[in-house]
C-alpha positions in Angstrom: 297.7 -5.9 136.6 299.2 -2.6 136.2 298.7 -3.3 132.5 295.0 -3.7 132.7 294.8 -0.6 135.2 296.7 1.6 133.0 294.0 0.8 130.0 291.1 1.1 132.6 292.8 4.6 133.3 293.1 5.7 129.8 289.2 4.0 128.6 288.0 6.4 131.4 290.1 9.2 130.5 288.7 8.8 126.7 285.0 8.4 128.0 285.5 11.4 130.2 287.1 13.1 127.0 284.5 12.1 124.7 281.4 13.3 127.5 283.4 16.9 127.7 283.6 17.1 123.6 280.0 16.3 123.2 278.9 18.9 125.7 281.1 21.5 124.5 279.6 21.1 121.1 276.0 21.4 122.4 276.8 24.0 124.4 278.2 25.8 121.0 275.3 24.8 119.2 273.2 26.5 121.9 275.5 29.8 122.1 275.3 30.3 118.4 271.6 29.3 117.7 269.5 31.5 115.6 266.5 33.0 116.4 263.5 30.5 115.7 262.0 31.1 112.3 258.9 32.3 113.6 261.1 35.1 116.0 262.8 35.9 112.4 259.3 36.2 110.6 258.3 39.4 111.3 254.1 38.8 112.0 252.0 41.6 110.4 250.9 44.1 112.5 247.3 44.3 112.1 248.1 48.0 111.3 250.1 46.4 108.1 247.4 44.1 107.3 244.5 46.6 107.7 244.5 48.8 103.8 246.4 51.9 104.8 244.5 55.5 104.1 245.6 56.7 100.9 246.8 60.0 101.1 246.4 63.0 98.7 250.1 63.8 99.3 251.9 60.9 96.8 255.1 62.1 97.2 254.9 61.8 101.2 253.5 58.0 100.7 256.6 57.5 98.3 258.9 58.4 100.9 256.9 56.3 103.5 257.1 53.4 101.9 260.6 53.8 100.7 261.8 54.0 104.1 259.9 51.0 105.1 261.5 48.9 102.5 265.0 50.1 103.1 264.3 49.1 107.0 263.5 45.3 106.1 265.9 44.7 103.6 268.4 46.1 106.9 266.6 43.6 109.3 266.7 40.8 106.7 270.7 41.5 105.6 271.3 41.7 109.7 269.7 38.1 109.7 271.5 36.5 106.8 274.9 37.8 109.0 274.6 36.0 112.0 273.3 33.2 110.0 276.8 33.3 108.3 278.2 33.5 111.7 276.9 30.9 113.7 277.2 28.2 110.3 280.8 29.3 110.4 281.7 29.0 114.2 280.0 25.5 114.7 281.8 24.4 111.4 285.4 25.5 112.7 284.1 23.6 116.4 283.0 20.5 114.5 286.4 20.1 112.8 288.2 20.8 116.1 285.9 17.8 117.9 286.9 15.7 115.6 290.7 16.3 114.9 290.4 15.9 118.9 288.6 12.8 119.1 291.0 11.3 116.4 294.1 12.4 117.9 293.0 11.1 121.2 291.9 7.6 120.0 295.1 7.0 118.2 297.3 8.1 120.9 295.2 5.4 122.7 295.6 2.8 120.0 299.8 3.7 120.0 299.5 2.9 123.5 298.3 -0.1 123.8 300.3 -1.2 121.0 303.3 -0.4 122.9 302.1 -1.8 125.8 301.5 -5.7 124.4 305.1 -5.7 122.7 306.2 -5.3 126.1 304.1 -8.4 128.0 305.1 -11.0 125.0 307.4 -12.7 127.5 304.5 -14.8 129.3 302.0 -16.6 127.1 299.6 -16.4 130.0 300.5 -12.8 130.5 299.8 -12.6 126.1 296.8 -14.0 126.1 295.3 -12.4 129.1 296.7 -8.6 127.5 295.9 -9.6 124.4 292.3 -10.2 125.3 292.0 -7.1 127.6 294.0 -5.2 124.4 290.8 -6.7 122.4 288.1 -4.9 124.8 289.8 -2.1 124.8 290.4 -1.6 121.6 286.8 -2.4 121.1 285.8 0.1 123.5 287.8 2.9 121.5 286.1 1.8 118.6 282.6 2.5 119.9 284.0 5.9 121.9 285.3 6.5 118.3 281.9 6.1 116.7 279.7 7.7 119.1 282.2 10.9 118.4 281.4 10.4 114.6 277.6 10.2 115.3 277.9 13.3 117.4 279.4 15.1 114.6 276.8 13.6 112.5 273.9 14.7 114.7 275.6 18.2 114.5 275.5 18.3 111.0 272.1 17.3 110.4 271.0 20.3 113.5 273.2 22.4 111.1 271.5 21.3 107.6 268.4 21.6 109.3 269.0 25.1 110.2 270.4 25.7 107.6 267.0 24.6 105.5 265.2 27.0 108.6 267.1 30.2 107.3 266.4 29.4 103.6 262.9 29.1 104.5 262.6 32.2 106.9 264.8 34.0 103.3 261.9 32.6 101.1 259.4 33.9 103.4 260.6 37.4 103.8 261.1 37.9 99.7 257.4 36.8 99.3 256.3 39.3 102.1 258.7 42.0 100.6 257.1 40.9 96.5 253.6 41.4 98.6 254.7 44.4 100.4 256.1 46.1 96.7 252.3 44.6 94.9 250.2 46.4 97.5 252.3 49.9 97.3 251.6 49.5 93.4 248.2 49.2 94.0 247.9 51.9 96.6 249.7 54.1 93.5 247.1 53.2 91.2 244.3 53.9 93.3 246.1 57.0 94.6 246.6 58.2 90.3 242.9 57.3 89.6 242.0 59.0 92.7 243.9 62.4 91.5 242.6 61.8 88.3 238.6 61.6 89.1 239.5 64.7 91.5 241.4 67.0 88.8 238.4 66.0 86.4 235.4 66.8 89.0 237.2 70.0 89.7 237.2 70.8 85.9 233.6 70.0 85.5 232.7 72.3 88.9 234.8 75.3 86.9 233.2 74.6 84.0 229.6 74.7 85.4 230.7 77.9 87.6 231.6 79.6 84.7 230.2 83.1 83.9 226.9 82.9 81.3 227.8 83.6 77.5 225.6 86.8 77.5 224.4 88.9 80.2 221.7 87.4 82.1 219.2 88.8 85.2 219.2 87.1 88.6 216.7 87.9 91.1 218.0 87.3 94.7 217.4 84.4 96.9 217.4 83.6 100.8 221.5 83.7 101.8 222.7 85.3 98.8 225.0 87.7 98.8 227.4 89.4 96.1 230.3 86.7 97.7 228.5 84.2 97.1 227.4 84.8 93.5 230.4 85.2 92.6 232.0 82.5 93.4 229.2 81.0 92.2 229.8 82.1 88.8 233.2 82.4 89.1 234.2 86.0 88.9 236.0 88.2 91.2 233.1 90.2 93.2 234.4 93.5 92.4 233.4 92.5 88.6 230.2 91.7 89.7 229.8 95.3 91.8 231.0 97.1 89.4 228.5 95.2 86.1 226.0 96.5 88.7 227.2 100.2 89.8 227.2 99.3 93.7 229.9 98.6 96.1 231.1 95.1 96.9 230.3 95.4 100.8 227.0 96.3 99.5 224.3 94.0 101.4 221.4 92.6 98.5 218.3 92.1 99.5 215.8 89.8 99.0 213.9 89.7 95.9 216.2 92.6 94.3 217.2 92.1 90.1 220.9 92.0 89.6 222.9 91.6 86.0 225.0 88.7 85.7 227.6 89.7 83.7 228.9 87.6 80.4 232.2 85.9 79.8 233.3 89.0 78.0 231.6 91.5 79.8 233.9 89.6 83.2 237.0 89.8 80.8 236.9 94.0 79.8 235.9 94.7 83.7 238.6 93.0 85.1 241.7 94.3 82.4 239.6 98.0 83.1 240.2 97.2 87.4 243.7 96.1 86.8 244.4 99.2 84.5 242.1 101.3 87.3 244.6 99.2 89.9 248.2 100.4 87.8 246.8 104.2 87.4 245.9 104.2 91.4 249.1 102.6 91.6 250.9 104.9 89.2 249.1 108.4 91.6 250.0 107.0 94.9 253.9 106.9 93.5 253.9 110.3 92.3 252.4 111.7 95.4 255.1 109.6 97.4 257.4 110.9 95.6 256.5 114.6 95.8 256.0 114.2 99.5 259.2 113.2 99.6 260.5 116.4 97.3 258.3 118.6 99.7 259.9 116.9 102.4 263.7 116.8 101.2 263.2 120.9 100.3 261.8 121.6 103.6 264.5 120.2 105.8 266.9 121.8 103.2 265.6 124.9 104.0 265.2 124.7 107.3 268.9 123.5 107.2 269.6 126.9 105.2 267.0 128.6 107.7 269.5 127.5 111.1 272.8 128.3 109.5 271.6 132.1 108.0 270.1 132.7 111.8 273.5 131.2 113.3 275.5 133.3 110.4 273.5 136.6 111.6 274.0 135.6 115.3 278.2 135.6 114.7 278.1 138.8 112.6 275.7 140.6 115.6 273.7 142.1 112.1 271.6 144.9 113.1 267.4 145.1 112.1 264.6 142.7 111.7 262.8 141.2 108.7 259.7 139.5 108.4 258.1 137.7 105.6 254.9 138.5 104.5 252.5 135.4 103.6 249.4 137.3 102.2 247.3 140.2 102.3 243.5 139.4 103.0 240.9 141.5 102.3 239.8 141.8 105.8 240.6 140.9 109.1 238.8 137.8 109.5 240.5 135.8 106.3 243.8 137.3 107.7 242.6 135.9 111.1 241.9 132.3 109.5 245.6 132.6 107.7 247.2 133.0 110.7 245.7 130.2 112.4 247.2 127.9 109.3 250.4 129.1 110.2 250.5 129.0 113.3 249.3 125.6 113.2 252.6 124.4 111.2 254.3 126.1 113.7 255.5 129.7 113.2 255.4 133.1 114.4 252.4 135.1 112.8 251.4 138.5 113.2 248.3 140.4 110.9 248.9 144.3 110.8 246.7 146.3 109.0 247.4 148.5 105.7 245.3 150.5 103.0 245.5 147.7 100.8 244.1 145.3 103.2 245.6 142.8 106.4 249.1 141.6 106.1 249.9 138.2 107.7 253.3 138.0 108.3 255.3 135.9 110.0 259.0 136.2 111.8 260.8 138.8 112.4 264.0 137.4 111.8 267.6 139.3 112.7 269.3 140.2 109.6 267.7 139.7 105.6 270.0 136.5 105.3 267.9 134.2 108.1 264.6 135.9 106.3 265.2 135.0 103.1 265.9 131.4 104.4 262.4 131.7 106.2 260.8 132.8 102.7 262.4 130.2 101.3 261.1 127.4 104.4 257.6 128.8 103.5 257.4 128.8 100.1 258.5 124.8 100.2 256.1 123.5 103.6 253.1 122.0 101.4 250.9 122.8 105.1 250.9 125.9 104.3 250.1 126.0 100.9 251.8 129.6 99.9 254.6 130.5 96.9 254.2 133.9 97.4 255.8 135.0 100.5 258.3 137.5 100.4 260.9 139.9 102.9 260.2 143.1 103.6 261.8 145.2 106.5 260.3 145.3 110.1 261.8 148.0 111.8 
């Protein structure tokens, strides 16, 4: 009796065993499922089936598409990684289940073994163990099996997922081979594209191309020296120029104007760039004087300060003017004096015999009126190279 409950104990103990195993490795094979194929086939977008624009920038659709590439082979790796994973994890659960089972049933099978060497001293006892050993036995032997056809089942879910992630791999190299065909094809119509564009461009230069020999052109409705010539492409100081009027010049309707010929465009525009380098060449020069002018006048204003600070020190006695011209009469020396004064010095006209002196100061001491003199003769508003000292009282 305590024979046959012991078994019952253990038969239950193994049933109970076996029900926890085959849940644990369903509940593993849910855990580590993959994605379904259709979550790991990426559907196209009906942005990716619809043909893309080309653009004109083919460097910038290079980089596109590059980037897009290197984003699905990442998505695709990341897939074939937890693929990996989960075939790896159920494999090392499988072998566990199993080693478990086995270990279990033979335990069970030790057991009873034991157990009947004992209950050989009754022949009713024997017979009755022996036939309960039988059942039991029997009962291991189908626990045993329906283990094995678990881990069976669980192989063919894996092999069967296993045959998913191949396909979803198949699947997502032909979409990538289609991906890399259509970029191909959006290259070669982008090429021909730039080709027919670079060709019509050529023909539009060649047909706006200035005549071989000077031709007439009488104005039409909306014309305008701009517009011819770009027309006849040419700058449109050429064109002002072949016909002696200014390019802001506004044509009117009806009115003759010369075309100019290839050559004619050619020795008008070297004769404006050489026009352009001798304007060029003047307005350096007078820069460049100014700045002389300029560089001798505060020099000798410098000088000018430090002779009237010299003559202020040494308390020199007398004053000096400098005299800037002598006009015929008094209204020249009048208009002088306003041109001085103007620039901004001191200028007094006193007449003579020989005519109206302008002069301007008086300075203390012949030291600060040289340095006027010398102010004068360098201030380009004043225009003078002749002013000189002379005594004022």
């Amino acid at each position: 009796m305590n024979f046959s409950r012991q078994a019952l104990l253990g038969i239950g103990m193994i049933l109970g065993g076996s029900v926890m195993l085959y849940a644990m490795v369903q509940q593993i094979g849910e855990s580590n499922q993959p994605e379904p194929v259709t979550a790991l086939i990426e559907k196209p977008s009906v942005e990716e089936e619809a043909p893309q624009p080309l653009t004109t920038d083919i460097e910038t659709e290079k980089r596109i598409l590059a980037q897009k590439q290197k984003e699905r082979a990442a998505r695709v790796a990341e897939q074939e990684k937890r693929a990996k994973e989960f075939l790896t994890e159920q494999e090392v659960a499988e072998a566990e289940a199993l080693a478990k089972a086995r270990a279990e049933s033979q335990q069970y099978v030790q057991n009873i073994a034991a157990t009947s060497e004992q209950t050989d001293e009754s022949a009713d006892a024997t017979n009755t163990q022996s036939n309960a050993t039988s059942k039991e036995v029997q009962d291991a032997d189908k626990l045993i099996k329906a283990a094995d056809d678990a881990v069976k089942e669980a192989q063919a879910k894996k092999q069967q997922e296993a045959q998913e992630q191949a396909a979803a791999k198949k699947l997502a190299e032909s979409k990538k081979e289609a991906e890399a065909k259509r970029q191909a094809e959006a290259k070669k119509q982008a090429e021909v594209q730039a080709a027919a564009e670079k060709k019509r461009e050529a023909t539009e230069t060649a047909k706006n191309e200035p005549p071989k020999s000077p031709s007439d052109y009488q104005v039409k409705k909306g014309d305008g020296l701009i517009k011819l010539a770009r027309q006849y492409n040419m700058p449109v100081e050429v064109l002002a120029q072949a016909n002696n009027i200014s390019p802001s010049t506004s044509l009117k309707l009806g009115q003759e104007i010369t075309i100019p010929s290839r050559s004619q465009v050619q020795r008008l525009e070297r004769e404006a760039v050489a026009a352009e380098q001798a304007r060029e060449k003047k307005r350096e020069q007078e820069e460049a004087l100014a700045k002389k002018s300029a560089d001798a006048k505060r020099d000798a204003q410098k000088k000018l300060s430090e002779a009237r600070k010299e003559v202020k020190e040494t308390d020199a006695k007398g004053s000096f003017g400098v005299q800037v011209a002598l006009a015929d009469n008094q209204a020249k020396a009048d208009q002088l004096a306003k041109t001085f004064q103007s620039a901004g010095y001191q200028v007094k006209t006193s007449p003579t015999s020989r005519g109206v002196r302008v002069v301007v100061g008086p300075e203390r001491g012949k030291v600060a009126a040289l340095a006027l003199k010398d102010k004068i003769n360098s201030d380009p508003n004043v225009n003078t190279t002749s002013a000189w000292v002379l005594y004022w009282r």
